[in-house]
C-alpha positions in Angstrom: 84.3 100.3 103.4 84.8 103.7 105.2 87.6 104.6 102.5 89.5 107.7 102.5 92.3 108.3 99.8 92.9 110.6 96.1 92.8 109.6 92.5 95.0 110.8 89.7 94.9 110.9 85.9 98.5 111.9 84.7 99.4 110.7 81.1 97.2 108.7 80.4 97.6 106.7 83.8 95.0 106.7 86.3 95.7 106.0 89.9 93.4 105.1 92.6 95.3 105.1 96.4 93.6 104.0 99.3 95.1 106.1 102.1 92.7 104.4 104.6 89.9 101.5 104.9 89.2 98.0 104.9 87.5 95.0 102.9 85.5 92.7 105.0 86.5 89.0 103.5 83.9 86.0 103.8 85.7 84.2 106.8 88.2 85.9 109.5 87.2 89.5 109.2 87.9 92.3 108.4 91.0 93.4 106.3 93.2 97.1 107.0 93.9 98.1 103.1 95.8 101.6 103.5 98.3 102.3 101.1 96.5 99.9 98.3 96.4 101.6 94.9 94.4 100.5 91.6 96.1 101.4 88.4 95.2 101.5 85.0 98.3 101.8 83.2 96.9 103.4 80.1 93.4 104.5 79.7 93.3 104.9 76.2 93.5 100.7 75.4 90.0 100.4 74.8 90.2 96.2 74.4 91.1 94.7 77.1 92.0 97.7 79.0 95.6 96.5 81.3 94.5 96.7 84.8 97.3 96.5 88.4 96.4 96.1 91.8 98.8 96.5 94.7 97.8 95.2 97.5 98.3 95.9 101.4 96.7 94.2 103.5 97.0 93.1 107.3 94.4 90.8 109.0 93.6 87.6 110.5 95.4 85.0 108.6 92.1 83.5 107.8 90.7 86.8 106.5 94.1 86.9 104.0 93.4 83.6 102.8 89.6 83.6 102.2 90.5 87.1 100.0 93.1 85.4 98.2 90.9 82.5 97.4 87.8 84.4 95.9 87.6 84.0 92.4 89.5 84.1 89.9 92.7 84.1 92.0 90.9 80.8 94.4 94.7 80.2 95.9 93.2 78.0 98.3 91.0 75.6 96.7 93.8 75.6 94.0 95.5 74.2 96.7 92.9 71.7 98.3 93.3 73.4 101.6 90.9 75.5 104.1 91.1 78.9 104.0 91.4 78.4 108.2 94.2 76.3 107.8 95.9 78.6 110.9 95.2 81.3 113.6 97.4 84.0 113.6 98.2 87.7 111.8 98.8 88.4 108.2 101.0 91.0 107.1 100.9 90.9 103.0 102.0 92.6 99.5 100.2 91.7 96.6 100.4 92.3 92.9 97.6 91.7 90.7 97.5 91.6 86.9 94.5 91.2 84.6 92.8 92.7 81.8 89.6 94.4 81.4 87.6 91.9 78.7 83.8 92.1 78.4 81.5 90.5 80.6 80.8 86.7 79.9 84.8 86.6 78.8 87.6 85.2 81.0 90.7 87.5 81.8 93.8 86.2 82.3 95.3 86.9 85.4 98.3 86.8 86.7 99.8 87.8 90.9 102.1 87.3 93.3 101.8 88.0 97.0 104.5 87.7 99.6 104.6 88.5 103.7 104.7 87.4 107.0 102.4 85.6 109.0 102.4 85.9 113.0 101.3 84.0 116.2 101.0 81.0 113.7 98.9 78.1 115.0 97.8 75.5 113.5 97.0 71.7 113.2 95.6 71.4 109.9 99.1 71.8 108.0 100.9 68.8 108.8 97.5 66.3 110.2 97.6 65.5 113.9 100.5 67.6 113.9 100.6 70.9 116.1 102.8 73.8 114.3 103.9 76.7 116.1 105.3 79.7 115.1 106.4 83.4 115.8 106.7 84.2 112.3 107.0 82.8 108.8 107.5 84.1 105.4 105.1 83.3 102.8 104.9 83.9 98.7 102.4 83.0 96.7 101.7 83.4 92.9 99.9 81.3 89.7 102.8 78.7 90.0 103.2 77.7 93.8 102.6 78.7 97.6 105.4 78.6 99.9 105.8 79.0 103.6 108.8 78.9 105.4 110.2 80.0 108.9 111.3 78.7 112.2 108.8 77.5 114.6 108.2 73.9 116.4 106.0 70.7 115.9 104.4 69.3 118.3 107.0 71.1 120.5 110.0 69.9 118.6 111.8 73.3 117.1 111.7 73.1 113.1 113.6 75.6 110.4 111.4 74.4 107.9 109.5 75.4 104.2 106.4 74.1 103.3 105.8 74.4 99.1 102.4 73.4 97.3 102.3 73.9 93.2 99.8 75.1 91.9 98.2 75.8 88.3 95.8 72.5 85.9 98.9 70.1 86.2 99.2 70.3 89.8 98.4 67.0 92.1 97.4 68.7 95.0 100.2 67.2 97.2 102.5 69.3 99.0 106.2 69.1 100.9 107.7 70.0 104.1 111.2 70.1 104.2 113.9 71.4 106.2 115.8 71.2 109.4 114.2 69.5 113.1 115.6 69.3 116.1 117.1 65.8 116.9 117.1 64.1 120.4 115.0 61.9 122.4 112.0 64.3 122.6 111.7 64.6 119.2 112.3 60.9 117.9 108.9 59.9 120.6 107.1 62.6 119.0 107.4 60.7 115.3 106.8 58.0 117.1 110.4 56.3 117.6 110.2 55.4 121.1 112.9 53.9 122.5 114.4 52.4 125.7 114.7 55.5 128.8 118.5 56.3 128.3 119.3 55.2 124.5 119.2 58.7 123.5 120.3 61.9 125.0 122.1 65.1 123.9 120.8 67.2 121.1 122.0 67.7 117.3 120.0 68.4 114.0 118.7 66.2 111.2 117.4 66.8 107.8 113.5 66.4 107.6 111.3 65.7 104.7 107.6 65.3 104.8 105.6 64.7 101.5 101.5 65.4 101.7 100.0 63.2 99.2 96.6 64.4 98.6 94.0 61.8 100.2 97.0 59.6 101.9 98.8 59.9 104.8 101.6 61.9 105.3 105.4 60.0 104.4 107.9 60.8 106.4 112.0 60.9 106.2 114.6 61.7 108.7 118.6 61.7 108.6 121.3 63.2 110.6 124.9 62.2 110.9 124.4 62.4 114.7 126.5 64.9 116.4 125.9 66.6 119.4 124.0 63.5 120.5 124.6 60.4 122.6 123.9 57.4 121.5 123.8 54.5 124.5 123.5 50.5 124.3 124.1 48.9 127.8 123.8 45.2 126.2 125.7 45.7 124.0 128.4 47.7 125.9 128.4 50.0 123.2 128.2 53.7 123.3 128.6 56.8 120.5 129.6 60.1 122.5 127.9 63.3 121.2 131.7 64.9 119.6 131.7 61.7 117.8 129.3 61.4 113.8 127.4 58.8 113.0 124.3 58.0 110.9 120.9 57.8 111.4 117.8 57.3 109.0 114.6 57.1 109.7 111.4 56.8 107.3 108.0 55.8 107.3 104.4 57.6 107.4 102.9 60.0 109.8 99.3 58.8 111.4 97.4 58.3 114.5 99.7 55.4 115.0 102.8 55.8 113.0 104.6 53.7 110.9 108.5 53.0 111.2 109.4 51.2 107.9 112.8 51.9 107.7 115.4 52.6 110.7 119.2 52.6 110.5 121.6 53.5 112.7 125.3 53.2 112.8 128.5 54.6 114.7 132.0 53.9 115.4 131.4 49.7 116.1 127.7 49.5 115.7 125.6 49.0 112.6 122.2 48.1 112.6 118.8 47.9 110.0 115.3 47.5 111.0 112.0 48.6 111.6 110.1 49.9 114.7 106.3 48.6 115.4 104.0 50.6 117.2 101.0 49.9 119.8 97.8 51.2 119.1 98.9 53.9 121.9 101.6 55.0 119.9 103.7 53.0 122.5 106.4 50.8 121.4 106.1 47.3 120.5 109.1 46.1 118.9 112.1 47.1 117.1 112.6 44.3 114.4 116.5 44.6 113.3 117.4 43.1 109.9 121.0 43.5 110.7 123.4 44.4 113.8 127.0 44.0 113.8 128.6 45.3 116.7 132.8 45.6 116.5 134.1 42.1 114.9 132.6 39.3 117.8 128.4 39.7 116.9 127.2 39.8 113.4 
């Protein structure tokens, strides 16, 4: 709508540029096409007549991803996710590939799309998890979708890509993985809450969520501890923030989260267990399979 641009026939190539104008998509609004071309690379292939379209397009992230997933390309129910999955602006390059076949016949098609997404928002990536983020990169094509960038969830700052893939063999399941923050905020907001004081300090750990389709989210966490403060009054045992250590922490993501697996260990300390959780996502009980603390408690 309201487009402005030039065509060109040189060579047998025709060219149609947008220099200005905009698609209106079925959800988000509207979407600002300038500098989009369609190109027929040769017009004298009468069957099945090669067809590319490169795309420009900045809108509404929800206006980019209801586009995307109108048919054939459908990159979102492909993905068995909403195309308002997030708030936020979309700033994208696409390249589309198909051939002209007669009506009635199916053209095989072939793109890839890459950009950056701003003001991201959502809660719908991770369930019952809020994501943040000034910016991430995103690429798309037949094979997979990817996002990646730095943001936060549920306030914890995240460096982080999430990958679906895509095509008849895919399962619909998805992955988040990356680096999270670690300290005593961010263990309570996966639902490992522990005793005022244990932890303090900050460091980073290794995060890895898998999205089974239909089942809740599993989560795993590591970190070889530095940078954080590890503190056991009972035990008169302590593991300054200079010094490593290890910590592991697994289990599923949930209105009330589960803590199947939690080890921790630094100079003098070892210890195995599991954490239970209230219904308030308060906790109930650490349950330790092991703890050996220096050589006089096993």
């Amino acid at each position: 709508e309201q487009a402005r641009g030039h065509v060109s026939l040189l060579a047998k190539r025709f060219v149609l540029s947008v220099d200005k104008g905009h698609v209106t998509a079925p959800e988000g609004g509207q979407l600002d096409i300038a500098s989009s071309a369609f190109i027929i690379p040769d017009v004298t292939i009468r069957d099945g007549t090669p067809v590319v379209v490169r795309l420009a397009s900045k809108s509404s992230v929800t206006a980019a991803l209801s586009i995307l997933n109108r048919p054939p390309l459908s990159v979102m129910d492909k993905a068995n996710l909403p195309v308002d999955i997030a708030t936020g602006q979309a700033d994208l390059q696409a390249t589309i590939a198909f051939s002209m076949v007669p009506k009635g016949e199916k053209a095989q098609l072939e793109y890839t799309a890459a950009g950056q997404l701003n003001g991201v928002k959502t809660e719908r990536l991770v369930p019952s998890r809020k994501l943040e983020a000034a910016a991430l990169r995103v690429v798309a094509s037949n094979r997979e979708v990817r996002i990646s960038g730095q943001g936060t969830l549920d306030g914890v700052p995240f460096d982080v890509a999430w990958a679906q893939t895509l095509g008849p063999d895919a399962t619909g399941s998805s992955r988040l993985q990356g680096q999270i923050e670690l300290s005593n905020s961010a263990l309570s907001a996966f639902g490992v809450s522990l005793p005022p004081g244990s932890v303090s300090g900050q460091g980073t750990a290794n995060i890895q969520v898998e999205l089974p389709k239909g089942e809740p989210p599993a989560f795993d966490l590591s970190s070889d501890l530095r940078g954080v403060t590890l503190n056991a009054p009972p035990l008169s045992w302590t593991k300054l923030a200079q010094t490593p250590g290890n910590l592991r922490v697994s289990g599923t993501l949930g209105p009330v989260p589960r803590v199947e697996k939690l080890e921790v260990s630094g100079p003098g300390l070892s210890a195995s267990g599991s954490v239970a959780l209230s219904e308030a996502r308060a906790l109930d009980r650490v349950k330790l399979n092991r703890l050996t603390v220096g050589d006089w408690l096993d």
